[in-house]
C-alpha positions, 0 to 999 in steps of 0.5 A: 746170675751170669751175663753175656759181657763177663767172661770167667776170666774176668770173674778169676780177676775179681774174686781170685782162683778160688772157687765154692766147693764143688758138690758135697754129696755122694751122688752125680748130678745130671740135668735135663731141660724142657719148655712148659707152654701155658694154655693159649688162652693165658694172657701173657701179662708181662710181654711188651709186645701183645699175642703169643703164647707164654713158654717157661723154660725149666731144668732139673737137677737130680742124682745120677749115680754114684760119684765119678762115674758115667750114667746114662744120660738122663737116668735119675737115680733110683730114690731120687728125691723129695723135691725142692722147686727153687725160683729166682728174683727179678732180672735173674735167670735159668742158672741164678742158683746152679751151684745150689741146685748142684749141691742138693741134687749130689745129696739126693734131692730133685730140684727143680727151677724156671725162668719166668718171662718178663722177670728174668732176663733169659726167659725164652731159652733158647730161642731168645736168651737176650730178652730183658725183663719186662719194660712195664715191670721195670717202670713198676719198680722204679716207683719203688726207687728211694721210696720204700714207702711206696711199697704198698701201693706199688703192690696194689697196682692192678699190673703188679696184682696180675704180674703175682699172679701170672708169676704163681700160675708159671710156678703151679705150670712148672711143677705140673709139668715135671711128673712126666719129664721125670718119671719115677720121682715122687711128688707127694711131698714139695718144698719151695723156695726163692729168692726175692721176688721167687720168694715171693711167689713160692711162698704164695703157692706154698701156702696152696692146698694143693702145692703139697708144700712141705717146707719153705725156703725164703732167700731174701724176700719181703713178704707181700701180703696185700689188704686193702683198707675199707678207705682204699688205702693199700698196706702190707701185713704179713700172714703167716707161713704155715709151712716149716720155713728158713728165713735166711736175709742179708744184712745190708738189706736189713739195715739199708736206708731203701730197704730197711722197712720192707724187710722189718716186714719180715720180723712182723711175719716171723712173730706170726703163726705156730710152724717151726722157722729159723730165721737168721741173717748173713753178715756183711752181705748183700742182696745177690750174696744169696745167689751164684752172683758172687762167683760169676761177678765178684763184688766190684763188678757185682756192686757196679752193675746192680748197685748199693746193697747188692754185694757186701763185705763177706767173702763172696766165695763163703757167702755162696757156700754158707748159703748153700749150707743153711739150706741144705742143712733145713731142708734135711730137718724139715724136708727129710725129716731127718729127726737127727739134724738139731737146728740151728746147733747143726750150723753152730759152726757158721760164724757168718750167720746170726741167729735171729728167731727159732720156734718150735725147733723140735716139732715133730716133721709132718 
């Protein structure tokens, strides 16, 4: 998550000179960016001004060749792939997960995120990188401030239902759009992935038929599974994830006093279902720990301007290589399907992360 107002000078001051490794992999990477237009017919629930058409800005990250070298721009290396489609939380942005991105493009994956409008704050790329999130969905979250309790009925909220919506239609928007931005990359198998409120929405349309989602990444997002009681009374159960999943949770967001029984939520959903899941947690972090925001922002100005529970105590350079590590260490297992990986023995060496649930580990991959 990058703003305008901080400069990498600024950053240098709050979290030192060093810096998160640089891509492991043997591969460059290149990027390529583009714009996915919504039928004009799509009413654009997030816009605070009615009429025009809902654009969403996306980018892919691929190999490019070996390491060191100068490719042709845009050339994707030939059996690049699978695909991982990674979405941000609300008020993030284009980049709010550069250095993971970069991390699994040099290992050979195609990653692909988005900026939804009205969530992120630069969703009209670039021809209006300054706009905020939407003022309606502001307002809808602020119900939820110091009241966790609210949380179903906020969800329940008819604008909220289609906010979900209109959020899972840009992601099945995204990855419709990519076979032709990126010809010879296979789509026949997909993992998904978010944070927060990506996490939300990935795991919706992970669970789509027709998504060919594969495996499933969820970076500190409660899980949102509405129902309705026959008395009108909204509450929230989990259903489960069919799919071979990481949980990877912050810890201050598991214990905060404004968070903790949302994401007891995901305890409910961990003990559902059959498919392999490793769920684990991040010591001493906090909310935006699981994204770029820790080396853009350090943890002073990250905790002034987002507020409790967003930066913990972990270093922040580790908490963005540890992340970054869990992740491409499942996807291996479950989105390779590379039988050698041993999870979670292979991240045994990660002290920063507790173990929390593992099931059916050793499942064959599908």
């Amino acid at each position: 998550m990058k703003m305008k107002l901080t400069t990498w000078s600024v950053m240098a001051v709050m979290v030192g000179c060093a810096g998160p490794a640089i891509p492991r992999g043997e591969s460059g990477v290149s990027t390529k960016s583009w714009v996915a237009d919504h039928d004009e017919s799509v009413v654009d629930v997030l816009a605070d001004t009615a009429g025009g058409r809902r654009r969403v800005p996306v980018r892919a990250y691929f190999p490019s060749g070996p390491k060191g070298t100068s490719p042709q721009a845009g050339a994707i290396a030939e059996g690049a792939g699978p695909v991982l489609v990674f979405m941000h939380g609300t008020n993030g942005e284009l980049d709010a997960h550069d250095l993971l991105a970069r991390d699994l493009a040099s290992q050979g994956w195609v990653v692909i995120v988005g900026a939804h409008p009205g969530l992120a704050r630069t969703a009209d790329y670039p021809n209006a990188p300054s706009r905020p999130i939407s003022s309606k969905l502001q307002a809808a979250i602020a119900k939820l401030s110091g009241a966790p309790e609210s949380l179903p009925a906020v969800f329940a909220d008819p604008f909220m239902q289609q906010t979900l919506e209109m959020l899972r239609a840009d992601l099945r928007l995204i990855v419709a759009s990519a076979p032709d931005q990126l010809p010879g990359v296979s789509f026949d198998r997909i993992a998904y992935g978010g944070h927060s409120m990506g996490a939300i929405v990935t795991m919706g349309v992970c669970r789509e038929a027709s998504s060919r989602c594969v495996a499933f990444v969820n970076l500190d997002g409660p899980p949102a599974d509405l129902s309705i009681s026959p008395d009108g009374v909204a509450t929230l159960t989990p259903q489960p994830v069919d799919r071979p999943s990481l949980v990877m949770t912050s810890e201050l967001m598991a214990t905060g006093a404004n968070t903790r029984a949302s994401w007891e939520l995901l305890d409910v959903q961990d003990a559902l279902g059959t498919a392999p899941l490793l769920s684990v947690q991040l010591k001493k972090a906090g909310h935006l720990d699981l994204t770029d925001a820790p080396v853009v922002f350090g943890h002073v100005l990250q905790g002034t301007l987002f507020g409790a529970g967003a930066a913990g105590s972990i270093d922040p350079i580790r908490a963005v290589d540890v992340t970054r590590t869990t992740v491409s260490t499942f996807l291996q297992r479950y989105g390779r399907c590379d039988g050698a990986v041993s999870l979670p023995g292979s991240l045994a060496d990660l002290p920063e992360l507790e173990v929390k649930v593992t099931r059916a580990l050793d499942a064959p991959c599908r």
